[in-house]
C-alpha positions as CSV (number, residue, x, y, z in Angstrom):
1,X,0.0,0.0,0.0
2,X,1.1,3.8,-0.6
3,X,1.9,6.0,2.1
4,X,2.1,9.9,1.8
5,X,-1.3,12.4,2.0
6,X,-2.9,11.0,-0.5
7,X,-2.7,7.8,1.2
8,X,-6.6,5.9,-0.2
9,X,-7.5,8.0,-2.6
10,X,-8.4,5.6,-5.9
11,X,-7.7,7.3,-9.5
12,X,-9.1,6.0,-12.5
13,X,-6.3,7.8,-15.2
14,X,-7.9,6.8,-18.8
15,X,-4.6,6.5,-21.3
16,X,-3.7,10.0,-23.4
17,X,-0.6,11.5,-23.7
18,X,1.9,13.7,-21.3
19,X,-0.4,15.9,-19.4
20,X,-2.9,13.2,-18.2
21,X,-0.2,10.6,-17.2
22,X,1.8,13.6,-15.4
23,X,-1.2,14.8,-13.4
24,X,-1.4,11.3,-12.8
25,X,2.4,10.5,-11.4
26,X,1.7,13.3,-9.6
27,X,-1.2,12.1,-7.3
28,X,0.8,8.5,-7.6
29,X,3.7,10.1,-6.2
30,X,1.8,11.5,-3.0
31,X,0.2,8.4,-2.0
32,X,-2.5,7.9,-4.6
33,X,-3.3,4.7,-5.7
34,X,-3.5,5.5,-10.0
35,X,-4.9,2.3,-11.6
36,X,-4.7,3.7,-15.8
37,X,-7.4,2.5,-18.0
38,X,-5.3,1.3,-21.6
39,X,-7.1,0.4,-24.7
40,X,-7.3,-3.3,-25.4
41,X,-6.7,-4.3,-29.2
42,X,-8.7,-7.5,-30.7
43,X,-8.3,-8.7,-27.1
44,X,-4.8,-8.4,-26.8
45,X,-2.6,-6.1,-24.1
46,X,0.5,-4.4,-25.6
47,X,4.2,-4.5,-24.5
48,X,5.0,-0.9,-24.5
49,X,9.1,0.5,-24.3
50,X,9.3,3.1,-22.2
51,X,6.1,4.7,-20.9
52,X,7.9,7.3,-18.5
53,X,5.0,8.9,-16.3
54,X,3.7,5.0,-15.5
55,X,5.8,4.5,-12.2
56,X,3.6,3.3,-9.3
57,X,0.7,2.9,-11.3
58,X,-1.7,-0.4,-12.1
59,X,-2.4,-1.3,-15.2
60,X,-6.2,-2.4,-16.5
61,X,-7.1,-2.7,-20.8
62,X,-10.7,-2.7,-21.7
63,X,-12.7,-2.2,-24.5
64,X,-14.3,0.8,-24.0
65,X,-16.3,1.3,-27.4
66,X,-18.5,-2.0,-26.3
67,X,-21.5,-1.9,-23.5
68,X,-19.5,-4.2,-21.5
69,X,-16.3,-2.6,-21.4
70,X,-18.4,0.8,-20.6
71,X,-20.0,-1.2,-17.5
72,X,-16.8,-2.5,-16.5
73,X,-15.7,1.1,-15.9
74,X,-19.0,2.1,-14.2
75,X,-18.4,-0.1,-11.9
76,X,-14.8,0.9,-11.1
77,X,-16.1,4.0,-10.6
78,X,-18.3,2.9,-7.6
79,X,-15.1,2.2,-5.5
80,X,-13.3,5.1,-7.0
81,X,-12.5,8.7,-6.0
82,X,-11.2,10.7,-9.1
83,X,-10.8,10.1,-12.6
84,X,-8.4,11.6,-15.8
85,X,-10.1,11.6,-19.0
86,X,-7.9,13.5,-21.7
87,X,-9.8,13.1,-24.6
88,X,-11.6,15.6,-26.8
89,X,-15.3,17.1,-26.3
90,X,-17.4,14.7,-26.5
91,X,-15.5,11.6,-26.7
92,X,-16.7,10.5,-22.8
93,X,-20.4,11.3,-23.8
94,X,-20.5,9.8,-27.0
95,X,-19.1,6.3,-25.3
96,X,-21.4,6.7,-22.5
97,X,-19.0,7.3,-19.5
98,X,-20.0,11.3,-19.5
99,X,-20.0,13.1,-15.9
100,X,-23.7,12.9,-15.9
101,X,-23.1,8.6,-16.5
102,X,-20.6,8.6,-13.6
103,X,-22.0,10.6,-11.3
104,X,-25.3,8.9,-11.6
105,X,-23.3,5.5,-10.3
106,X,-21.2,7.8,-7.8
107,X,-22.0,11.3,-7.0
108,X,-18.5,11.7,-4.8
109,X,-16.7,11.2,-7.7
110,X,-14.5,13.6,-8.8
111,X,-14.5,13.7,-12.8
112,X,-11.0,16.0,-14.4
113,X,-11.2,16.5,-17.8
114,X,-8.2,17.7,-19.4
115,X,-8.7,19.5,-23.1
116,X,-6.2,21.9,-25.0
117,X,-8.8,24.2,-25.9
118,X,-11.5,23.8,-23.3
119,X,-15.4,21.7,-23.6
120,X,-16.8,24.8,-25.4
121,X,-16.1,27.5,-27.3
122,X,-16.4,29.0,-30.7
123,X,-13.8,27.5,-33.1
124,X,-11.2,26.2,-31.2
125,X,-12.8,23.3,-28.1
126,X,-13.4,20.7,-30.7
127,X,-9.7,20.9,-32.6
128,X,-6.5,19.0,-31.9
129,X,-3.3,20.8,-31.1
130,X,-0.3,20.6,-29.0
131,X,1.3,22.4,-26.0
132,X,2.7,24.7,-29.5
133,X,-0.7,25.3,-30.0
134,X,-2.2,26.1,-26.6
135,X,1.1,28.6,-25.8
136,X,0.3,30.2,-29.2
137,X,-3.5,31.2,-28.8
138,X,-2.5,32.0,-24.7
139,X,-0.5,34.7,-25.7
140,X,2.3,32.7,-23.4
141,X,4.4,32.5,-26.9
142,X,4.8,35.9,-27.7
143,X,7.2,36.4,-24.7
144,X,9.1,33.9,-25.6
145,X,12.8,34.2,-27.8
146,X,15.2,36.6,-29.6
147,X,15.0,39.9,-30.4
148,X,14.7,40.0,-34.2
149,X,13.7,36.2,-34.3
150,X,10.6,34.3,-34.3
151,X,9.2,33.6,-31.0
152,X,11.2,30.4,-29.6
153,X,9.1,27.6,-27.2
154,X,10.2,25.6,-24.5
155,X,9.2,22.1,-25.7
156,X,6.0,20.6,-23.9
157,X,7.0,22.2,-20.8
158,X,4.9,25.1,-20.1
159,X,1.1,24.0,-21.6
160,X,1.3,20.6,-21.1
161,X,3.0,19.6,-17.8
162,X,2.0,22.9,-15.7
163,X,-0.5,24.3,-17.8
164,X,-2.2,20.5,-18.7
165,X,-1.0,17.7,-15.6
166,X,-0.1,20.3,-12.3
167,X,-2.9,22.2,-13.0
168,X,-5.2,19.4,-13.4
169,X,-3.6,17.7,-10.0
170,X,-4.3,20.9,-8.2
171,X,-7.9,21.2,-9.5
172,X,-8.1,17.6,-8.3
173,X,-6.3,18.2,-4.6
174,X,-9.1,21.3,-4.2
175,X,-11.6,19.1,-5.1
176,X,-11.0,16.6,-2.4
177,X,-10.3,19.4,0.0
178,X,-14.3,20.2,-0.3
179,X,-16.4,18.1,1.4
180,X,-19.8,19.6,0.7
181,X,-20.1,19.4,-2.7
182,X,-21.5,16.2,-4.9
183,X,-21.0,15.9,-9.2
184,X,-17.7,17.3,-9.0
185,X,-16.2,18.6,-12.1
186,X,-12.9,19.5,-12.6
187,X,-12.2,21.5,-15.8
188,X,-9.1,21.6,-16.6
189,X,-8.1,23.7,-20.3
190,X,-4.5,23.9,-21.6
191,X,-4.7,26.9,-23.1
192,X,-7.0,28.7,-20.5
193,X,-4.6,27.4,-17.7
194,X,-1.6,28.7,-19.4
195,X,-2.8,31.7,-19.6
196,X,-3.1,31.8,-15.6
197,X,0.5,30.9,-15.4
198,X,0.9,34.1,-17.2
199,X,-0.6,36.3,-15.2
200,X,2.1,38.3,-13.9
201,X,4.3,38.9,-17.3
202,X,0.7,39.8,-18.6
203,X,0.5,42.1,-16.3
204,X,4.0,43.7,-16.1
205,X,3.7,44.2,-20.3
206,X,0.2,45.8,-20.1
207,X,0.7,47.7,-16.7
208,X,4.5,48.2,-16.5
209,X,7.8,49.4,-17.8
210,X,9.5,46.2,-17.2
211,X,7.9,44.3,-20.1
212,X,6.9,47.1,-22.3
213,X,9.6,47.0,-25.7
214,X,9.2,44.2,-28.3
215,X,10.1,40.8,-27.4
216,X,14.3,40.1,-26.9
217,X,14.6,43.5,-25.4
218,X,13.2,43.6,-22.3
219,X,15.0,42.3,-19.2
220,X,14.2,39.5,-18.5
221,X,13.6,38.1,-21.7
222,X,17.0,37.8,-23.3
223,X,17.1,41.9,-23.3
224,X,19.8,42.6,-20.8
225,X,23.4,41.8,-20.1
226,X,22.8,40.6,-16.1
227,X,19.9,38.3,-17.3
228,X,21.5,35.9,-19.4
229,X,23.2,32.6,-20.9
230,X,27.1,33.1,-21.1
231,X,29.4,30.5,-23.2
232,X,32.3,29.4,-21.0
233,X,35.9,28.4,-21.7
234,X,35.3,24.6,-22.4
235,X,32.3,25.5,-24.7
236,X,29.4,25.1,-22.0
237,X,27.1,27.4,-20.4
238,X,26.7,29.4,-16.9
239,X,23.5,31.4,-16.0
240,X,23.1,34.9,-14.7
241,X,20.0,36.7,-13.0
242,X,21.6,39.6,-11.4
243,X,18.4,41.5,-11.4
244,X,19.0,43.6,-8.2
245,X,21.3,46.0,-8.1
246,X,23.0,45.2,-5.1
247,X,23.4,41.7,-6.6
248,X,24.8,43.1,-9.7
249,X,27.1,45.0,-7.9
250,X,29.1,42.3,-5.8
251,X,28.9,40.1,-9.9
252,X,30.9,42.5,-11.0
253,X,33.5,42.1,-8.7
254,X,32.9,38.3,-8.8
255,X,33.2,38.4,-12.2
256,X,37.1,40.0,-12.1
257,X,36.2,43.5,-13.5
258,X,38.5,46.0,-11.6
259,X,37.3,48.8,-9.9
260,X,38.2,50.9,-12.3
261,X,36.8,49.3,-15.0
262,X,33.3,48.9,-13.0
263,X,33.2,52.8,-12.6
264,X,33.2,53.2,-16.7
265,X,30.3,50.7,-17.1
266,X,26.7,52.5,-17.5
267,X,24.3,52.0,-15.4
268,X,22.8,48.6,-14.9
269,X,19.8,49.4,-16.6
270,X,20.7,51.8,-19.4
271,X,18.9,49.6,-22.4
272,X,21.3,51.1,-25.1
273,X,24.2,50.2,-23.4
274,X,23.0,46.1,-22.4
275,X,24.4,44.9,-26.1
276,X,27.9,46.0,-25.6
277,X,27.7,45.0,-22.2
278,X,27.0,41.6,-23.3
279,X,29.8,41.5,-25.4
280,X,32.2,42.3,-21.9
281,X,30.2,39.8,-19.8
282,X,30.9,37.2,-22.5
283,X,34.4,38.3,-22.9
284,X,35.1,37.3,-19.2
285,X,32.8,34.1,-18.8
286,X,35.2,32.6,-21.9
287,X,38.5,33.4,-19.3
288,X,37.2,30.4,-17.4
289,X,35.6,26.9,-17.8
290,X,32.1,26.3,-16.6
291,X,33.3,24.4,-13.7
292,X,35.8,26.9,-12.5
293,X,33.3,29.9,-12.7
294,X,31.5,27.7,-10.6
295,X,33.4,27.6,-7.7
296,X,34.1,31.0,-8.1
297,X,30.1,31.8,-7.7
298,X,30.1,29.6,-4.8
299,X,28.1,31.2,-1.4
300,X,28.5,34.3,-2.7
301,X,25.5,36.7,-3.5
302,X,25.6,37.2,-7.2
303,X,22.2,35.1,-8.5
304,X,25.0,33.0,-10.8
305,X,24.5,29.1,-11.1
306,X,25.9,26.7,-14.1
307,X,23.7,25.0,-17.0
308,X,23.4,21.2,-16.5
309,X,23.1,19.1,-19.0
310,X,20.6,16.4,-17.9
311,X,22.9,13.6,-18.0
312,X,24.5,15.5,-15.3
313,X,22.0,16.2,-12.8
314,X,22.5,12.6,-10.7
315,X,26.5,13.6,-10.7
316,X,26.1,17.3,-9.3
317,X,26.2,17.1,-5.5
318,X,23.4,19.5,-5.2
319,X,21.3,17.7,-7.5
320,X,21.3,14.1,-7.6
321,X,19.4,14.0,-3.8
322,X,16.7,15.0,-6.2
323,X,16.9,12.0,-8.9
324,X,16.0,8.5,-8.9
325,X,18.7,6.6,-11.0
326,X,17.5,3.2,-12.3
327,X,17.6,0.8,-15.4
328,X,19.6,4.0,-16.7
329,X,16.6,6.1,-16.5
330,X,16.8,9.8,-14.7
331,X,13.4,9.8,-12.9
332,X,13.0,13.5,-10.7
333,X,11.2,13.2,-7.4
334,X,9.1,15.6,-5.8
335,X,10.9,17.0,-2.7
336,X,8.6,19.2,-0.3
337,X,9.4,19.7,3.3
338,X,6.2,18.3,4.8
339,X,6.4,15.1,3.0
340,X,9.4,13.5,1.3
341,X,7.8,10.7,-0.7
342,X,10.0,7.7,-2.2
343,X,8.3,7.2,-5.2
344,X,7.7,3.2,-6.7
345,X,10.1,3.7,-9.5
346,X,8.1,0.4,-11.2
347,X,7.1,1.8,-14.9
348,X,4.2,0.1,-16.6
349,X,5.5,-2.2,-19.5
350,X,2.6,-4.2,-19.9
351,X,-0.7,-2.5,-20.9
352,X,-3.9,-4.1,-19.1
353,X,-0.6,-6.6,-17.2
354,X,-3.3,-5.6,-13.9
355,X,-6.5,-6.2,-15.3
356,X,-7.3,-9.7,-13.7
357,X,-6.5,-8.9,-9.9
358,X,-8.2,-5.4,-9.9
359,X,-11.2,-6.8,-11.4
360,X,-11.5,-9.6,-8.6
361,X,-10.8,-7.0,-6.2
362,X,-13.7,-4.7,-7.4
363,X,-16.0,-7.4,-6.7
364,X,-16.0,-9.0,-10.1
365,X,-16.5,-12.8,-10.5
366,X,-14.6,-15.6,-11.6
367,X,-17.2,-16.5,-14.1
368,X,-17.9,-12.7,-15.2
369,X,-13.9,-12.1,-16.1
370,X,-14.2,-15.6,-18.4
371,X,-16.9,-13.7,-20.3
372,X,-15.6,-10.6,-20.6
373,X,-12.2,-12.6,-21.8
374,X,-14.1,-14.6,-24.0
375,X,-15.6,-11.6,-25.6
376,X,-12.5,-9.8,-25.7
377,X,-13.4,-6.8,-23.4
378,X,-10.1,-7.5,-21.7
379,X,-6.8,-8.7,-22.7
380,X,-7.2,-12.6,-23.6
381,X,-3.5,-12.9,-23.7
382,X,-2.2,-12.7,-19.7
383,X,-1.2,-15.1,-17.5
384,X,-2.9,-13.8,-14.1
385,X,-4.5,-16.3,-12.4
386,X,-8.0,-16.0,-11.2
């Protein structure tokens, strides 16, 4: 059994891609118990690779376009507390497993729905898309990149595993946190949710100074010369964020400028002067390797810290307390000072490999799990054991 906050809470997570799976691991992670609900083809489970958010979870495959696979799921639901559907509008009602269906069988149950676009709309709520996509019609993208270059995004990062999974998780932890409500229905859009996680560089561009020239040129977005990525000696990277001034200050020393050279420099903030500035700041980061800069930046007050590579965060002393090394993998754990959970590191390479012993737990018969096999409802091709 799981331990952690979450500790009896039952998830039904119905298979879709990152967001879903992450919101998911996430509730897994804190105690949850997350059985996913895979597809079954003619009968048949699937060996899958690598399926990287699956650790900790169960496994069950059914065939949800059939009446009986649909009932199978109903029941679940009986015994269940939340469920993860991540499938367009529509999809859940058309197959008969809608909130309304659920909460008919289970009015406690909580019911997240993630979308990219949202259940309604105009144009959008019914199209397919990608965290691309959902930063784009946010808004979120246009703060994003060079000046003088197209907007740049940060992979799946931003409108998929906060906007899409952590928002979706917290929607879910709320949910359970209010225990005088019945047909719970957690909403949870990309794109909408995004756009939340953008409040306050909204904000500082409509309201503010700090965000007000065109992308590239503003300073924290690649604009200025103490927010920046430097190139060191042995070709890698170190970080600065010397946004206050009495952190720039003592950087400058750091750094190896003399005192006479700091009293020519402009002002910190003088925007015509943060291109040549970059120019001297990268001068000096390519006098020393990554490495060495590092030690250099160590305890001292200057908002400085080296780029990692990821195949270097379990090596880095401040770091690898954070990562879960096995089968080769890097797996991050969550690390919050109330609760330091020890994740089950165990990722799903089976699809439906559970389907036999949670359906005998959930009340289902010996004779009822021969007919569903029979009729291929669930996977035909296990060895469980009834």
């Amino acid at each position: 059994m799981s331990d952690g906050p979450l500790k009896g809470i039952v998830v039904l997570e119905f298979q879709g891609l990152a967001p879903a799976p992450f919101c998911g691991m996430i509730l897994r992670d804190f105690g949850a118990r997350v059985i996913r609900v895979d597809r079954v083809f003619n009968g048949e489970a699937q060996s899958l690779d690598f399926d990287v958010l699956s650790r900790g979870k169960e496994t069950i495959a059914v065939d949800l376009k059939s009446k009986a696979g649909v009932e199978v799921v109903k029941r679940l639901c009986k015994n269940a507390n939340v469920i993860i559907e991540p499938y367009r509008p529509g999809v859940m009602e058309k197959l008969g497993l809608s909130p309304k269906d659920l909460h008919e069988v289970n009015r406690k149950l909580i019911y997240a729905r993630l979308t990219g676009f949202g259940q309604t709309g105009d144009k959008y709520h019914k199209m397919v898309g990608h965290d691309i996509n959902f930063l784009a019609l946010s808004g979120m993208l246009s703060l994003f990149g060079r000046s003088n270059d197209k907007p740049l995004f940060p992979g799946n990062l931003l409108a998929d595993m906060a906007g899409g999974g952590l928002m979706c998780a917290l929607g879910i932890l709320l949910s359970l946190l209010d225990k005088n409500n019945l047909d719970k229905i957690v909403d949870c859009s990309m794109m909408s949710s995004v756009s939340y996680l953008g409040t306050f560089p909204y904000l500082l561009k409509l309201h503010t100074d700090l965000l007000d020239q065109p992308r590239g040129r503003n300073f924290i977005d690649s604009g200025s010369h103490y927010y920046e990525v430097y190139q060191t000696k042995d070709n890698k990277y170190i970080t600065v964020g010397a946004i206050e001034p009495h952190f720039y200050e003592k950087l400058l020393v750091k750094m190896g400028f003399t005192q006479d050279q700091i009293k020519q420099f402009p002002e910190q903030n003088d925007k015509s002067s943060w291109e040549s500035m970059k120019i001297e700041f990268q001068k000096q980061f390519l006098t020393k390797t990554r490495d060495e800069w590092e030690q250099v930046f160590i305890n001292s007050e200057c908002c400085v810290a080296p780029l990692l590579e990821v195949e270097e965060l379990k090596k880095h002393p401040h770091t690898r307390q954070l990562i879960m090394d096995s089968e080769n993998s890097i797996k991050p754990q969550p690390n919050l000072s109330f609760y330091q959970p020890k994740p089950n590191n165990t990722l799903i390479k089976i699809s439906g490999l559970n389907t036999v012993p949670v359906l005998k737990e959930f009340g289902f018969s010996p004779a009822e799990i021969d007919t569903l096999k029979s009729k291929k409802i669930i996977p035909v091709n296990l060895n469980s054991q009834l």
